[in-house]
C-alpha positions as CSV (number, residue, x, y, z in Angstrom):
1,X,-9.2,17.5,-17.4
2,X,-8.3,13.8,-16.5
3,X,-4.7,13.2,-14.9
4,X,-5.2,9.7,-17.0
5,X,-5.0,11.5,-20.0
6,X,-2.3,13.7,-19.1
7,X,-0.3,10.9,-17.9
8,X,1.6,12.9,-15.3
9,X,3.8,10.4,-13.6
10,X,5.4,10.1,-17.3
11,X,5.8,13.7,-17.2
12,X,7.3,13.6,-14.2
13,X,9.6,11.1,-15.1
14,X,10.6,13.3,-18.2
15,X,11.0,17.1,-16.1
16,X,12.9,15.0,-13.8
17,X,15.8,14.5,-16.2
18,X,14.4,10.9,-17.4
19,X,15.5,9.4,-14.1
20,X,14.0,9.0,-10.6
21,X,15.8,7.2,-7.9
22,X,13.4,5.0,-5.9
23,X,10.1,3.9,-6.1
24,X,9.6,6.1,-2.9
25,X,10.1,9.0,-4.5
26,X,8.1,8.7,-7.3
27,X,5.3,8.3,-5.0
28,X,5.9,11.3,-3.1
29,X,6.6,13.1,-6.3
30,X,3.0,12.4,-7.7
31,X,1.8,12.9,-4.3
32,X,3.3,16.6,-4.2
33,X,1.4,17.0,-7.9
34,X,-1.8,15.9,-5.9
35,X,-1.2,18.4,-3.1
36,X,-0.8,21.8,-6.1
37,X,-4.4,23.7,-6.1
38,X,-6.6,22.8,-8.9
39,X,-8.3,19.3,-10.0
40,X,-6.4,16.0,-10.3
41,X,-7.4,12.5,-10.2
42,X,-4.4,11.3,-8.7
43,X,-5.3,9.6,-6.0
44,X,-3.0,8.5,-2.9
45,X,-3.7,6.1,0.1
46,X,-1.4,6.6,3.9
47,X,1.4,4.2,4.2
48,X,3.9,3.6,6.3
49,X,6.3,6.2,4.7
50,X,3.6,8.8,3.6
51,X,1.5,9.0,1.1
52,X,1.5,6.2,-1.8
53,X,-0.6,5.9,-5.0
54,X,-1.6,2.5,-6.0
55,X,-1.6,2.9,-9.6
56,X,2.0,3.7,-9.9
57,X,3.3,0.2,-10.2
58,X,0.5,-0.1,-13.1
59,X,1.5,3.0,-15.0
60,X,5.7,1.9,-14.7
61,X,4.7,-1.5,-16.3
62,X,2.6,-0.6,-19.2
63,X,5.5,1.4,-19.4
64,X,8.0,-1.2,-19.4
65,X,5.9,-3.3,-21.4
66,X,6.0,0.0,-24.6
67,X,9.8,-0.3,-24.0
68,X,9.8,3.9,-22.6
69,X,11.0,3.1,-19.4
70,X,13.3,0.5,-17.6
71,X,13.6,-0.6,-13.9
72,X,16.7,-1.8,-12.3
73,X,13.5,-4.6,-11.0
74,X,11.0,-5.4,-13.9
75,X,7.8,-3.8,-12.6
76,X,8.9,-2.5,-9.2
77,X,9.3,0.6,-9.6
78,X,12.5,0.8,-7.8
79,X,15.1,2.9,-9.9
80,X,13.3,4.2,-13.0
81,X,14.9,5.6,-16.0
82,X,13.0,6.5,-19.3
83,X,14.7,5.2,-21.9
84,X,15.8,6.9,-25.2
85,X,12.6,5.7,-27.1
86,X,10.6,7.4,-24.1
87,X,12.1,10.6,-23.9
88,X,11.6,10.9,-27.8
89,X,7.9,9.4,-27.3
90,X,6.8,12.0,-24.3
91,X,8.6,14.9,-26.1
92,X,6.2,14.0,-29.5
93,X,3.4,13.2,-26.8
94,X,3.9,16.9,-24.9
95,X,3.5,18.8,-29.0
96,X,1.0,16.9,-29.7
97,X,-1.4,17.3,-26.5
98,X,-0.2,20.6,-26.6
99,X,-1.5,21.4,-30.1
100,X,-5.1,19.5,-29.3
101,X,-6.1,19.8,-25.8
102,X,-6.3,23.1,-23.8
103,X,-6.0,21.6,-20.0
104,X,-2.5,19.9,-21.2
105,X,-1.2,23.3,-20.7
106,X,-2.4,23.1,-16.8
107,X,-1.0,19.5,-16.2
108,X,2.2,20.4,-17.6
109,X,2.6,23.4,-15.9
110,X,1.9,21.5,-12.2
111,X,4.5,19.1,-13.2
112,X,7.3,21.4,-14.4
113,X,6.7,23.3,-10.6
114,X,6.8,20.2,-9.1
115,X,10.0,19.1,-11.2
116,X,11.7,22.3,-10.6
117,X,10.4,22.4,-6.4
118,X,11.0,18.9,-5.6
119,X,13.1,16.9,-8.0
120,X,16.7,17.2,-6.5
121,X,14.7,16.3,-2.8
122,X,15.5,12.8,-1.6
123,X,13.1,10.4,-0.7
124,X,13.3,11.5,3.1
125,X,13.5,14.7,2.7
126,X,9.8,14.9,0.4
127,X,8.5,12.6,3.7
128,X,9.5,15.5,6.4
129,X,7.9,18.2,4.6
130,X,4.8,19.5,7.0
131,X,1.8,18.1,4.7
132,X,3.1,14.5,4.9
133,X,3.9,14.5,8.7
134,X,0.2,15.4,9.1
135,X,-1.1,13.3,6.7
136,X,1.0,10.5,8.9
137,X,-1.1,11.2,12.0
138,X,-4.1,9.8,10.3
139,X,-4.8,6.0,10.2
140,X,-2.9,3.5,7.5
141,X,-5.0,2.9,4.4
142,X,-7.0,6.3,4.4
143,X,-7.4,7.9,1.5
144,X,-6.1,11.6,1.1
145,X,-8.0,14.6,-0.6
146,X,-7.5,14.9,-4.0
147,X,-5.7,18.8,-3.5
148,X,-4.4,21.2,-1.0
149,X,-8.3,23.2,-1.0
150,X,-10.1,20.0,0.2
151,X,-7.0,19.7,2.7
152,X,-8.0,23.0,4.2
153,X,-11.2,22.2,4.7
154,X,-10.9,19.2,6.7
């Protein structure tokens, strides 16, 4: 399975109603998909606030740039909100992965859980959960494990 092909900040996005407030969150968000058990190449780097994945601001301007999502600051990442052309394009992208690749299923799944868990969670609220604090106590710039079972092992 590759998280690349699955596209699951754009999912995210979607489970989330269409519209995330912060860029913040949506890190934190994507980092709580990285923490659920199983394989994901979602990757995240400690910041100041927690855990932040570089590729974000990459994914929400291609975005931008296809006209399926819009920033309240063009390619920040601050307030995103998928447009009406995106919500039609993830729900034909969803039946369509669906339909031809098996580990969709799997992706989708870890996102909907992570929609339903975390999505009404402010920004501070997804930074005081236990995981992140501890994460915190490591030095800024270091890479964290790709899931909770390499986590464990540490």
């Amino acid at each position: 399975m590759s998280d690349e092909d699955h596209h699951p900040e754009l999912l995210l996005l979607h489970e989330i109603g269409g519209e995330i407030e912060g860029r913040g969150k949506y890190h934190k968000l994507l980092d709580r998909y990285r923490r659920e058990p199983g394989e994901s190449d979602v990757d995240s780097v400690l910041k100041e606030r927690g855990p932040f994945n570089e590729g974000l601001s990459r994914s929400v301007k291609r975005y931008i740039d296809m006209g399926i999502v819009e920033t309240d600051e063009e390619g920040q990442s601050r307030d995103i909100e998928e447009t009406e052309k995106g919500e039609r394009y993830v729900s034909g992208f969803e039946r369509t992965k669906s339909y031809l690749d098996d580990s969709f299923q799997r992706t989708h799944n870890r996102v909907q859980k992570i929609a339903s868990k975390y999505g009404d969670k402010s920004m501070n609220e997804l930074v005081q959960e236990e995981d992140v604090q501890e994460d915190k106590k490591r030095s800024l710039g270091t890479p964290l494990p790709g899931d909770s079972n390499s986590q464990e092992q540490e």
